[in-house]
C-alpha positions as CSV (number, residue, x, y, z in Angstrom):
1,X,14.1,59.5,-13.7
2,X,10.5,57.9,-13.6
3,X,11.8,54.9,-11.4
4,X,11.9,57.7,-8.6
5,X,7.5,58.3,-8.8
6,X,5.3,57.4,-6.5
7,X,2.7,54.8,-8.3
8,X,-0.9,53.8,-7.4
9,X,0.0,50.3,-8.2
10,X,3.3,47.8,-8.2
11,X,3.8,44.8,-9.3
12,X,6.5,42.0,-7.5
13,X,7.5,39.0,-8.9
14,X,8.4,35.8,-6.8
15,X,11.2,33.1,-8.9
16,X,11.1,29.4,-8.5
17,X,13.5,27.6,-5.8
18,X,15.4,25.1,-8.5
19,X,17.7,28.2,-9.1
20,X,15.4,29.1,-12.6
21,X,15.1,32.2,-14.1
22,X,11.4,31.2,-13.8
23,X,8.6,33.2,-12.1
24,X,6.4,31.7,-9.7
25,X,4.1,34.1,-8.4
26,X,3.0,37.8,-9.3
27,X,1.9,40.2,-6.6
28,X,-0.1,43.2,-7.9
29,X,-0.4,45.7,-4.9
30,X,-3.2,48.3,-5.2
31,X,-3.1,51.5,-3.4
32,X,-6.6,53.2,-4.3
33,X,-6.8,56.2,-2.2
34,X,-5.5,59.6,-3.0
35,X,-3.5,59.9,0.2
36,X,-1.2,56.8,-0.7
37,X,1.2,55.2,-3.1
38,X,3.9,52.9,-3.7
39,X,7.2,52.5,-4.9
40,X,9.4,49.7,-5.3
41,X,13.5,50.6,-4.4
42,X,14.9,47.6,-6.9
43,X,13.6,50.0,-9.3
44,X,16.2,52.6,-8.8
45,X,19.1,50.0,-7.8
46,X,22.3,51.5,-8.3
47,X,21.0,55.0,-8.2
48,X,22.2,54.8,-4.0
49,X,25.5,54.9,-2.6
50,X,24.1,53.4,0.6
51,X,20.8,52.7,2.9
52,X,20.8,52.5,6.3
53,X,17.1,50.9,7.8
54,X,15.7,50.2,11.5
55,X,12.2,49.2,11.8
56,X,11.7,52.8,12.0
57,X,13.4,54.6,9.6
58,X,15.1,54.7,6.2
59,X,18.5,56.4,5.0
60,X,19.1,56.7,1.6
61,X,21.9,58.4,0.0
62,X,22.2,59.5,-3.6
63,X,25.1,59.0,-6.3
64,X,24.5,62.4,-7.9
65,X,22.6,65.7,-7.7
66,X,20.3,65.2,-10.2
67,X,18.8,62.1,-8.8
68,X,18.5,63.6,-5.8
69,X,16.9,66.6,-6.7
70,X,14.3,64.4,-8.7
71,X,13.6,62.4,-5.6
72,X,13.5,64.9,-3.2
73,X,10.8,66.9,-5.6
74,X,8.7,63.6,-5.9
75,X,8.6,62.1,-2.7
76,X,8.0,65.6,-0.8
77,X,4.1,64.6,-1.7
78,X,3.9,62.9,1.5
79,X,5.0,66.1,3.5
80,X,1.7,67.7,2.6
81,X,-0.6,66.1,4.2
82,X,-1.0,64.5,7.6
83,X,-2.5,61.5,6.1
84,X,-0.4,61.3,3.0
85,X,1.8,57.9,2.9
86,X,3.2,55.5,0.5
87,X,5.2,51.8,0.9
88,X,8.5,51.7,0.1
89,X,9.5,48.4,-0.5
90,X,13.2,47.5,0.1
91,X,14.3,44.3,-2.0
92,X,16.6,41.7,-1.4
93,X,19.6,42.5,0.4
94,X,18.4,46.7,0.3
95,X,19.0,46.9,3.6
96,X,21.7,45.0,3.8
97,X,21.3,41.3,4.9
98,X,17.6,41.5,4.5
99,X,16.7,38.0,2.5
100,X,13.2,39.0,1.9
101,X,11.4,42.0,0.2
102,X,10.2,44.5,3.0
103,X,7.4,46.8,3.1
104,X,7.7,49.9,4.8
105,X,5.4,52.6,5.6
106,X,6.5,56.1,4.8
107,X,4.8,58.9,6.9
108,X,7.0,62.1,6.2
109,X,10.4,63.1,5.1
110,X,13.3,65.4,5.9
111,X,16.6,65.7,3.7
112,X,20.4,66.7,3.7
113,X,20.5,69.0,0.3
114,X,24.3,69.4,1.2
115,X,25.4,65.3,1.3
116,X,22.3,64.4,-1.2
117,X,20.7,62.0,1.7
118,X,16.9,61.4,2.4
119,X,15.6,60.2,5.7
120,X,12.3,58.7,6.0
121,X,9.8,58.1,8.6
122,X,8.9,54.7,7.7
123,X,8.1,51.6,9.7
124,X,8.6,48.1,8.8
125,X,5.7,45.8,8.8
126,X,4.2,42.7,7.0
127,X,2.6,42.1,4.1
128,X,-0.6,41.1,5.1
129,X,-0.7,43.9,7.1
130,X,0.7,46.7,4.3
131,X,-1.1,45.2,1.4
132,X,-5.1,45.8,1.8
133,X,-5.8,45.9,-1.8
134,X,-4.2,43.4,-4.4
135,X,-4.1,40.8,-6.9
136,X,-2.1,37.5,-6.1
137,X,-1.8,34.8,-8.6
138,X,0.6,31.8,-8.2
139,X,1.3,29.1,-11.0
140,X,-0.5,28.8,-14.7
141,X,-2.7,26.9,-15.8
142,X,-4.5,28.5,-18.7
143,X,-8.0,28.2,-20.1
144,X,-9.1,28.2,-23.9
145,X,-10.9,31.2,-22.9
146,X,-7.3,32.8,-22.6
147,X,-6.0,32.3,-26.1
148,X,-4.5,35.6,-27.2
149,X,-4.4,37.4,-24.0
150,X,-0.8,38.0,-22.4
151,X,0.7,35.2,-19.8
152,X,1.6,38.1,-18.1
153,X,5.0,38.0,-16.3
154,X,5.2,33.7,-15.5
155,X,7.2,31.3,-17.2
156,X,7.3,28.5,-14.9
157,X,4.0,26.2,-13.9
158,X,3.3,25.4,-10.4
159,X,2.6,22.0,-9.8
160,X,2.7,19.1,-6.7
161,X,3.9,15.5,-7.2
162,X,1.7,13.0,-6.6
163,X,4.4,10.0,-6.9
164,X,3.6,7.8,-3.9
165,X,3.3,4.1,-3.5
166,X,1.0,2.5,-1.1
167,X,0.7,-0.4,-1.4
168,X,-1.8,-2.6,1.5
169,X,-3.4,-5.1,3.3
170,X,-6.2,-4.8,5.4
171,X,-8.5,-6.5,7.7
172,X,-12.4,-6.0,6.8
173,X,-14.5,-6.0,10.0
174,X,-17.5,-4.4,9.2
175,X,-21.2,-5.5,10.7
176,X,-21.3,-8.9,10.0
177,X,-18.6,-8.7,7.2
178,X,-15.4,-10.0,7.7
179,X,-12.2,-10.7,5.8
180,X,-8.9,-8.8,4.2
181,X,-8.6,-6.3,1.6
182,X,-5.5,-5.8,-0.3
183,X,-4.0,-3.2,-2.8
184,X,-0.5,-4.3,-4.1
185,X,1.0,-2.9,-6.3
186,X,-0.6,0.3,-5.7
187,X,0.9,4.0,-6.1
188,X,0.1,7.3,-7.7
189,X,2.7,8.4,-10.2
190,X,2.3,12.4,-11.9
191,X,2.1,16.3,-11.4
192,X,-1.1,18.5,-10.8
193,X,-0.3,21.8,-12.3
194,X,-2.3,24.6,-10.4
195,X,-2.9,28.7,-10.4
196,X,-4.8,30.3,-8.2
197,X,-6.1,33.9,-7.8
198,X,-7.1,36.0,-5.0
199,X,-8.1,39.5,-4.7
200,X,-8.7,41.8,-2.2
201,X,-10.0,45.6,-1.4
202,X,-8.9,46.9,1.6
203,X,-8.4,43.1,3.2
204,X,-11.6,42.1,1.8
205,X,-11.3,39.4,-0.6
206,X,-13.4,40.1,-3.8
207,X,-12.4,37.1,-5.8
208,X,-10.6,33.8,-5.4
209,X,-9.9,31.6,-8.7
210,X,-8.3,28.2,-8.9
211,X,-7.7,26.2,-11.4
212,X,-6.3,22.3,-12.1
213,X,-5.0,20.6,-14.9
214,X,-3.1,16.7,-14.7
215,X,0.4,16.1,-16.1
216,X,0.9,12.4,-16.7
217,X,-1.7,11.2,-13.4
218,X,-2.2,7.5,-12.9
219,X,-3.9,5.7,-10.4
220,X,-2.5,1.8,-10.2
221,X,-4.3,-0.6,-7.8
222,X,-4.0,-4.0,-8.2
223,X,-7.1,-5.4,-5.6
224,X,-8.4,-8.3,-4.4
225,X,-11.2,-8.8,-1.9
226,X,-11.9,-12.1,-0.1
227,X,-15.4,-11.8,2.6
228,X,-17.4,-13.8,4.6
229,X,-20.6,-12.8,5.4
230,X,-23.5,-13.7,8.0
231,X,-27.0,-13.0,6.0
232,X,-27.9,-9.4,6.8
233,X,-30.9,-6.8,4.5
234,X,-28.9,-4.1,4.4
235,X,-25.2,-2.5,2.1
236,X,-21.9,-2.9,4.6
237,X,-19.1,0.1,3.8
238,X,-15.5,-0.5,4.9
239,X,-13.3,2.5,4.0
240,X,-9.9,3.2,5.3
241,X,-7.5,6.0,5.1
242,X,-3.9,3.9,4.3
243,X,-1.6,6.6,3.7
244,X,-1.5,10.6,4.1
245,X,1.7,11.8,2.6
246,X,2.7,15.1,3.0
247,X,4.1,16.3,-0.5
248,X,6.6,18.8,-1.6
249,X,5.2,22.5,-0.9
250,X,5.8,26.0,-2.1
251,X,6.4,29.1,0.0
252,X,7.4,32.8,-1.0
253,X,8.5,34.6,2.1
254,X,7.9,36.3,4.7
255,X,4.4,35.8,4.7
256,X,3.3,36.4,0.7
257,X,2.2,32.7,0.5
258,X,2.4,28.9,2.1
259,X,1.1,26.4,0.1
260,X,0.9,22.5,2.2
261,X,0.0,19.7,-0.1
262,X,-1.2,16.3,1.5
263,X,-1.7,13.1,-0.4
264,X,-4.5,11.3,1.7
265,X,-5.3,8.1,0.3
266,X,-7.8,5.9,0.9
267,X,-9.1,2.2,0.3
268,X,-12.4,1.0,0.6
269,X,-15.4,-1.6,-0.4
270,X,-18.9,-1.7,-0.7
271,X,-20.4,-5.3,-0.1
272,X,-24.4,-5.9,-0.3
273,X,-26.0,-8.3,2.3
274,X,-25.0,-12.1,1.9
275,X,-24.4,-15.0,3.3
276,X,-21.5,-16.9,2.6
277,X,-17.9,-16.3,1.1
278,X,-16.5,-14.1,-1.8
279,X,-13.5,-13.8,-3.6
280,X,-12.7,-11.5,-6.0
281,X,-9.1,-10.7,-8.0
282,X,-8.3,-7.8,-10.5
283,X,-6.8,-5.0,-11.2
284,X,-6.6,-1.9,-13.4
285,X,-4.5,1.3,-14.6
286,X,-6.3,4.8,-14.6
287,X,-5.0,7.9,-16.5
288,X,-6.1,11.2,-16.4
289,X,-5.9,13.0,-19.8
290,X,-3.4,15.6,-20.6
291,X,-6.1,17.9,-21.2
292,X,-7.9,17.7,-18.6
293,X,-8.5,21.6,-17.5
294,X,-10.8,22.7,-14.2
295,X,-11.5,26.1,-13.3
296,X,-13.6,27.0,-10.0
297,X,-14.4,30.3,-8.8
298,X,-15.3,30.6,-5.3
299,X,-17.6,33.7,-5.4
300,X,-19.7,33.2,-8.7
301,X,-19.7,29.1,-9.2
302,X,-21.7,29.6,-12.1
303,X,-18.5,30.6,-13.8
304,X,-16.8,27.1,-12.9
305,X,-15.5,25.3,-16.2
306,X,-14.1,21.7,-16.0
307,X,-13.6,19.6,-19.1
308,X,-11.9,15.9,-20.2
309,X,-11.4,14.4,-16.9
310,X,-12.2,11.0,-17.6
311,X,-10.0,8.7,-17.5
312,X,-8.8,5.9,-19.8
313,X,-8.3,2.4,-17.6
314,X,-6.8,-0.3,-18.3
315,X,-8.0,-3.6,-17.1
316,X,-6.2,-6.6,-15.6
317,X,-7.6,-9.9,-16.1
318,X,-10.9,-10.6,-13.5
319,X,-11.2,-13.5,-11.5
320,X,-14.2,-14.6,-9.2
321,X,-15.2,-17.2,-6.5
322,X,-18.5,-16.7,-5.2
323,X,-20.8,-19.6,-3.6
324,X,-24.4,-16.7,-4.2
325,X,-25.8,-13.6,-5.2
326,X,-24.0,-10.4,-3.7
327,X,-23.0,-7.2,-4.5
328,X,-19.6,-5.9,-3.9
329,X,-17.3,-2.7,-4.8
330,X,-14.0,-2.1,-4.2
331,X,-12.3,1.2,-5.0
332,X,-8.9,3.4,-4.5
333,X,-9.0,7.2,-3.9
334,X,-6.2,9.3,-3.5
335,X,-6.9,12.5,-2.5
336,X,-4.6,15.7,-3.5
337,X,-5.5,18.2,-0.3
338,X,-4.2,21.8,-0.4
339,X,-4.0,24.6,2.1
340,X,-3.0,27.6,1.4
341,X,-2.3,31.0,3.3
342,X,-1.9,34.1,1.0
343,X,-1.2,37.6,2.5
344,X,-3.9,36.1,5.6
345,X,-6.0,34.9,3.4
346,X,-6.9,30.9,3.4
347,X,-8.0,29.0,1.0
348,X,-8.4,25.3,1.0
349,X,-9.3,22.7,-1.9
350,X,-9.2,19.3,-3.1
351,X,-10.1,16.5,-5.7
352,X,-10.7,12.9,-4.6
353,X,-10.0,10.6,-7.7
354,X,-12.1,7.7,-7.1
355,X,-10.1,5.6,-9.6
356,X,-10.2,3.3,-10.6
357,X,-13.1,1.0,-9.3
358,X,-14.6,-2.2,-9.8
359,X,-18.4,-3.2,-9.2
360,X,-19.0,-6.8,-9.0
361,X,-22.6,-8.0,-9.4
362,X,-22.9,-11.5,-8.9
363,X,-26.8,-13.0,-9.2
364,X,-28.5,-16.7,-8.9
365,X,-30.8,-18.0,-11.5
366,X,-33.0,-20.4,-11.1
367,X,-34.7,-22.1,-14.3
368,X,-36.9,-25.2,-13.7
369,X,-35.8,-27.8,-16.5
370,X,-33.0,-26.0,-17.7
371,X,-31.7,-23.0,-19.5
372,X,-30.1,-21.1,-16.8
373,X,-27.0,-19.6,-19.2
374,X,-28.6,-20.1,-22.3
375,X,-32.2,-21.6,-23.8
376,X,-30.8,-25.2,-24.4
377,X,-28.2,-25.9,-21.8
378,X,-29.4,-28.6,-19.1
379,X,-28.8,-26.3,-16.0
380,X,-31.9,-25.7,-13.9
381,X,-29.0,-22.5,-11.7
382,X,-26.3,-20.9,-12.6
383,X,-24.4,-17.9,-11.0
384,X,-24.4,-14.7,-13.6
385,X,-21.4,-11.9,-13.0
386,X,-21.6,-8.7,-14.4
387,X,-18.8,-6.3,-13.6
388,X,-17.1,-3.3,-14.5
389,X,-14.6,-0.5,-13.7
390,X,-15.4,3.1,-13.5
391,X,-14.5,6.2,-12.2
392,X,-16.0,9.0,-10.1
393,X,-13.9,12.6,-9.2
394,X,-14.8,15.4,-7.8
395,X,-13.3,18.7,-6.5
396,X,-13.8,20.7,-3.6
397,X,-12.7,24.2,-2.8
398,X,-13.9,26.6,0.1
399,X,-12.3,29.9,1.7
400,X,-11.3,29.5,5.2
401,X,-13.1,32.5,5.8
402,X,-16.5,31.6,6.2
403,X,-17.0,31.4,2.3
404,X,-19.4,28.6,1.1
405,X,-17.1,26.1,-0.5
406,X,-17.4,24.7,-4.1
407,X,-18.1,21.2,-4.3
408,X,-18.6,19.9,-7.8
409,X,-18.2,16.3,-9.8
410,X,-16.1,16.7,-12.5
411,X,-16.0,12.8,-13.8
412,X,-18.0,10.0,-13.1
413,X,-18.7,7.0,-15.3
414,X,-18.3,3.0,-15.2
415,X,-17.3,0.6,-18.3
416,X,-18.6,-3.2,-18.5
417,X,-15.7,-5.5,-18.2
418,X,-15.8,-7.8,-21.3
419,X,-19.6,-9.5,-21.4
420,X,-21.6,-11.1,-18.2
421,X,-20.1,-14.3,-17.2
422,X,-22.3,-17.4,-16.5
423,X,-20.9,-20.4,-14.7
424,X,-24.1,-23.0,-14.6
425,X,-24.8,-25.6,-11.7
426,X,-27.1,-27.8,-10.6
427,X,-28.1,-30.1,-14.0
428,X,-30.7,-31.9,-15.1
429,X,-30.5,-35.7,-15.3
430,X,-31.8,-37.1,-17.9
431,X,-34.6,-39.1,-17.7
432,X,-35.6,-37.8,-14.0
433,X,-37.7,-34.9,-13.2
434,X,-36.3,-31.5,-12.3
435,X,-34.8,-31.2,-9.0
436,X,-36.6,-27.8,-8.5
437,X,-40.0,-27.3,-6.4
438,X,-43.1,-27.0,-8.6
439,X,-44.5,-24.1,-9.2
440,X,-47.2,-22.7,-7.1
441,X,-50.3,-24.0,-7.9
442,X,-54.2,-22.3,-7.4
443,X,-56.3,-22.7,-4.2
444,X,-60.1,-22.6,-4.3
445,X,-59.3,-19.7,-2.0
446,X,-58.1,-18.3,-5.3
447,X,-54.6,-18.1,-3.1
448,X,-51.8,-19.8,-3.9
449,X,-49.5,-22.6,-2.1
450,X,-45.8,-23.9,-2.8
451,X,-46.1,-27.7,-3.4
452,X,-42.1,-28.8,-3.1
453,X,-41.0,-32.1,-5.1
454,X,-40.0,-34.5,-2.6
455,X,-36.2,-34.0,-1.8
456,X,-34.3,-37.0,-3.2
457,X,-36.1,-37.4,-6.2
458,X,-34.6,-36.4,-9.2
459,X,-30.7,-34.9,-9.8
460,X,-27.7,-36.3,-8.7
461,X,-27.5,-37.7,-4.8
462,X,-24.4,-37.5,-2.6
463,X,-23.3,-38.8,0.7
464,X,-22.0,-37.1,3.9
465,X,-19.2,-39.5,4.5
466,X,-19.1,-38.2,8.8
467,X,-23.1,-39.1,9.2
468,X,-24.0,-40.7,6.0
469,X,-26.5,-38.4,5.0
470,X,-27.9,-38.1,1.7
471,X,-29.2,-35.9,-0.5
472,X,-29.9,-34.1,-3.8
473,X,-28.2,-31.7,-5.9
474,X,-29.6,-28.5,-5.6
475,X,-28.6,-24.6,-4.9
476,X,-28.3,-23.0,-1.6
477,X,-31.9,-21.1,-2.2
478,X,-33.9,-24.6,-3.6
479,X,-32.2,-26.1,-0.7
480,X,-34.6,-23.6,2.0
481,X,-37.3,-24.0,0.0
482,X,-37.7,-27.8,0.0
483,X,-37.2,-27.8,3.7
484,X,-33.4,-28.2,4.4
485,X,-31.1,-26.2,6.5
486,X,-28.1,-24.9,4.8
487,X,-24.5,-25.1,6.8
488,X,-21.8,-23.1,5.0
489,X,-18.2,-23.9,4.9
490,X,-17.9,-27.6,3.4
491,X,-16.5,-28.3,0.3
492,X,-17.9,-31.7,-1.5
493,X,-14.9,-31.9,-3.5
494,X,-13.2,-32.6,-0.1
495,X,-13.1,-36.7,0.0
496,X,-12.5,-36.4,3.8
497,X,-16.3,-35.2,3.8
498,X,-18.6,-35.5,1.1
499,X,-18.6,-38.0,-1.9
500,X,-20.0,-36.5,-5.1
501,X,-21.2,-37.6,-8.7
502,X,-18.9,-35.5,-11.2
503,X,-22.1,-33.7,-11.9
504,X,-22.8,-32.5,-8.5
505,X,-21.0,-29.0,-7.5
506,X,-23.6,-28.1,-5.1
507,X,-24.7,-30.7,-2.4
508,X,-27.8,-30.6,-0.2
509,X,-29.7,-33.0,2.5
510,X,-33.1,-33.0,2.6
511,X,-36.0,-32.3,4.7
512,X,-35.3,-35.5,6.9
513,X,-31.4,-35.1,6.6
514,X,-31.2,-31.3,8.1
515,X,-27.4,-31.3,7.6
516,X,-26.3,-29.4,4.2
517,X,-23.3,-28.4,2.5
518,X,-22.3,-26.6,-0.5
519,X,-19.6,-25.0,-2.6
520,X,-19.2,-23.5,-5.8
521,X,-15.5,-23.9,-7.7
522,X,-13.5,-20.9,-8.8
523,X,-14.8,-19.9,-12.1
524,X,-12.4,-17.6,-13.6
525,X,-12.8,-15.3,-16.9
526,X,-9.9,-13.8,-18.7
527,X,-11.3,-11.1,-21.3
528,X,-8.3,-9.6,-23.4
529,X,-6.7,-6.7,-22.2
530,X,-9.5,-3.7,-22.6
531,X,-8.7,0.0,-22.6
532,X,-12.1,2.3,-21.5
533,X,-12.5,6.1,-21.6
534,X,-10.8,6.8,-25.1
C-alpha cells in the first residue's frame, strides 16, 4: 500500500515522440516544506474504480476497503493543518480525456466510508506554477567524469539535425570592394546530441547545465571569391546571413519544456586593402570528431569542460589569380541556435562553427638582379601565396533571466595548404641591366635620395598597339616608382591591345608614356589531397 503516501519528492518521466519506449526527459519535483507533499496517481493505477475531476475538485473511488482505508488514513495529513497541502498529479487519461499529466493542488479532504469514495479540494494549475522546487534534465550526453555513476532513468539521446544545404551566390559590395561570392556545393549534414539541466528552489533557479557533443557533423563549402578593389589602408568585411532554417524541435506538454532549434548560417570574407582584381577557387570538407564533448555551466563557468573539437578538413585543390599583394579570407559558419523554455525558465545557447576557412596571403617581391623565388632564378618580382584552412568555434550560453551568459572558444586553429607558392615575373635580360630603380644612394646631407634607372632601359619593351606607346617590363609597384601611372584592367596577352615579347607578363610605359597596363596569368597549384586536424 506505499503507492498511496504522501512523498517529499516525485519523479516523472517524459517518452520520445517516434513511438519508443525511450525516455526523453526526467522531472524531479521537490517539495521541501513540512506543510506539503506529493503524490503521483499512475502510481496506484488500477487501485480506482473511477475519478471524476473539475478544475476544482477530485473524485476518487476505491476498488476495495482496504485500499481505502489506507488512503483515507494517509492522506487525512492535509486535514490538520490550514496550511497543509500536497499535488496530486493525475496522468494521462486520469481524468478521462486528459492527454497531459495534471497537477493539482490538494487543500483538504472529506470521504464516503460507506461507497469507499474520497473528494478532494484540489485545483488544477500549471506546472510552472505548481512546481517551485525541482530538477529538470532533458537528453544525455555524458562526461568521463560520469563513469560508474547511474544514467538514471534515460535511454534515448536528445539531439537536432543539422542536415541543410545552402548552397550561394552573392554579390560583394563592401567600401571600395566589389564582386561575387559563391558557396556551391554547400550544406551541413549530422546530429548535435544535447542534455541540459536546470534547477530550481522555490522558482529560483540554482543551477543550469548544458552540455554538447557532435554525431557525424560536417561542414562542406566549396568557395570561390573573385574582387576588384580601389586602393584603400584599411581590412574590408563582407558577412551575410544566407540561410536560417528552423530545425526539428522537441516539446513535452503542457508547459514542462519547448525547445526551438534554428540553423542560421552565414557566409563571409575578409579582404585587406588593394588595388586591382582577385580570384581565388577551393574548397574543403570539415568534420567534427565523434568525441567531441562540451559541458558549460551557467552559474560557476569555472566548471566548464570542453575537449576534441577540432576538426579534421579535407582540402580541395587551390587555385589563384591575383595581379598584387592582398589579403583575403573567406569562411562558412553555420550556427546551431537554441531556445528553450522549461517550467518558465529560459535558457538560450549556441555554437557558431566557423568551418572550414581559408586565408589567402598573397605578397610581391621585389629582388634587384634576380632571385625573387629562389637565389638563382633570373626574376627581379614574383608574387608569393601562402594559404591555409582552419577553423574557429565557439559556444555561447546565457539565461534569459538576467544571468551573465557563457561565451567560450572551444576550437580554433589553421593548417598551411601544401608549401607557399611562387609564380615569378618580370626577368632579367641578359646582357642589360636590371629593370629595377637603384638603390638609394647617400647625400652629403647624410639623407638619402631614390635615383630611378631611366625607364626603357633594360628588360623587355612592349607596344600599346591603340597609341603606340612603349615601355618596359616591370611590376605594378617599380612602375610608380620610376615615374609611371598605372591603369588597371588591360591584358597584354590581348593582341587587340598590347604586343608583348614572350617574356613580358607585366607591361608598363614610362615616365614620358603615362599610359600603363598590366596583368598577371592564372597561376594555379594543385597539392595532393591533404587531410588536417588528425
Amino acid at each position: 500500500m506505499s503507492v498511496f503516501e504522501l512523498r517529499g519528492t516525485e519523479t516523472f518521466l517524459w517518452g520520445a515522440t517516434d513511438g519508443s519506449d525511450a525516455t526523453l526527459g526526467n522531472l524531479t519535483v521537490f517539495m521541501p516544506d513540512d506543510n506539503e507533499n506529493i503524490l503521483s496517481m499512475e502510481k496506484f493505477d488500477g487501485m480506482l474504480t473511477s475519478v471524476e475531476c473539475t478544475p476544482q475538485s477530485m473524485t476518487l473511488q476505491f476498488e476495495d476497503d482496504s485500499s481505502f482505508a489506507y488512503a483515507q488514513r494517509t492522506w487525512d495529513w492535509v486535514n490538520g493543518a490550514d496550511n497543509h497541502t500536497f499535488l496530486m498529479v493525475a496522468g494521462k487519461g486520469d481524468c478521462g480525456s486528459n492527454k497531459y499529466r495534471i497537477p493539482y493542488l490538494v487543500s483538504s479532504i472529506t470521504y464516503d466510508e460507506t461507497r469507499n469514495i474520497a473528494r478532494l479540494k484540489a485545483t488544477a494549475g500549471s506546472w510552472k506554477d505548481l512546481a517551485h522546487t525541482y530538477e529538470l534534465r532533458v537528453g544525455s550526453v555524458p562526461m568521463s567524469s560520469d563513469l560508474g555513476l547511474r544514467r538514471r532513468d534515460w535511454t534515448r539521446d536528445a539531439f537536432v539535425d543539422m542536415s541543410a544545404d545552402f548552397s550561394f551566390k552573392s554579390k560583394v559590395k563592401t567600401g571600395p570592394v566589389s564582386g561575387e561570392l559563391v558557396c556551391d556545393p554547400c550544406f551541413t549534414a549530422g546530429k548535435m546530441r544535447f542534455e541540459f539541466v536546470i534547477k530550481t528552489k522555490f522558482k529560483v533557479p540554482v543551477g543550469v547545465k548544458f552540455r554538447l557533443a557532435p554525431d557525424g557533423v560536417k561542414a562542406r563549402a566549396g568557395l570561390k571569391l573573385t574582387v576588384a578593389s580601389e586602393y584603400k589602408s584599411k581590412t574590408d568585411l563582407f558577412k551575410e546571413s544566407i540561410a536560417e532554417i528552423p530545425l526539428a524541435g522537441i516539446s513535452i506538454p503542457p508547459d514542462i519544456l519547448t525547445m526551438g532549434p534554428v540553423l542560421d548560417v552565414q557566409l563571409g570574407a575578409e579582404i585587406s586593402a588593394f588595388e586591382g582584381a582577385v580570384s581565388v577557387l577551393t574548397g574543403a570538407t570539415a568534420t567534427l570528431p565523434g568525441n567531441a564533448v562540451l559541458e558549460a555551466d551557467l552559474f560557476d563557468p569555472s566548471n566548464n569542460k570542453f575537449s576534441s573539437w577540432a576538426p579534421s578538413i579535407v582540402a580541395d585543390d587551390f587555385k589563384m589569380q591575383a595581379k598584387l599583394s592582398l589579403s583575403a579570407k573567406m569562411f562558412l559558419e553555420p550556427a546551431l541556435k537554441l531556445k528553450v523554455e522549461a517550467l518558465g525558465q529560459g535558457l538560450e545557447s549556441g555554437i557558431g562553427l566557423k568551418m572550414p576557412y581559408v586565408d589567402v596571403k598573397a605578397e610581391s617581391i621585389v629582388a634587384q638582379g634576380g632571385g625573387a623565388c629562389k637565389n638563382d632564378d633570373p626574376y627581379e618580382a614574383a608574387l608569393k601565396v601562402t594559404s591555409s584552412w582552419g577553423f574557429d568555434i565557439k559556444f555561447t550560453a546565457g539565461n534569459t533571466r538576467d544571468k551573465k551568459p557563457v561565451d567560450v572558444t572551444i576550437g580554433s586553429a589553421s593548417f598551411p595548404i601544401g608549401e607557399p607558392l611562387c609564380f615569378p615575373y618580370d626577368r632579367k635580360s641578359p646582357g642589360h641591366p636590371s629593370s629595377l630603380p637603384a638603390k638609394p644612394t647617400s647625400t652629403s646631407a647624410g639623407g638619402s635620395k631614390s635615383t630611378p634607372s631611366g625607364s626603357h632601359e633594360g628588360g623587355d619593351s612592349c607596344t600599346v598597339k591603340t597609341t603606340g606607346k612603349t615601355g618596359t617590363c616591370k611590376s605594378t609597384t617599380l612602375c610608380k616608382n620610376s615615374g609611371g601611372e598605372s591603369t588597371p584592367g588591360y591584358c597584354p596577352d590581348d593582341p587587340k591591345n598590347v604586343q608583348v615579347s614572350p617574356l613580358c607578363p607585366l607591361c608598363i610605359a614610362g615616365t614620358d608614356g603615362l599610359e600603363v597596363l598590366y596583368f598577371h596569368p592564372i597561376k594555379t597549384a594543385k597539392p595532393a589531397q591533404r587531410v588536417y586536424g588528425r
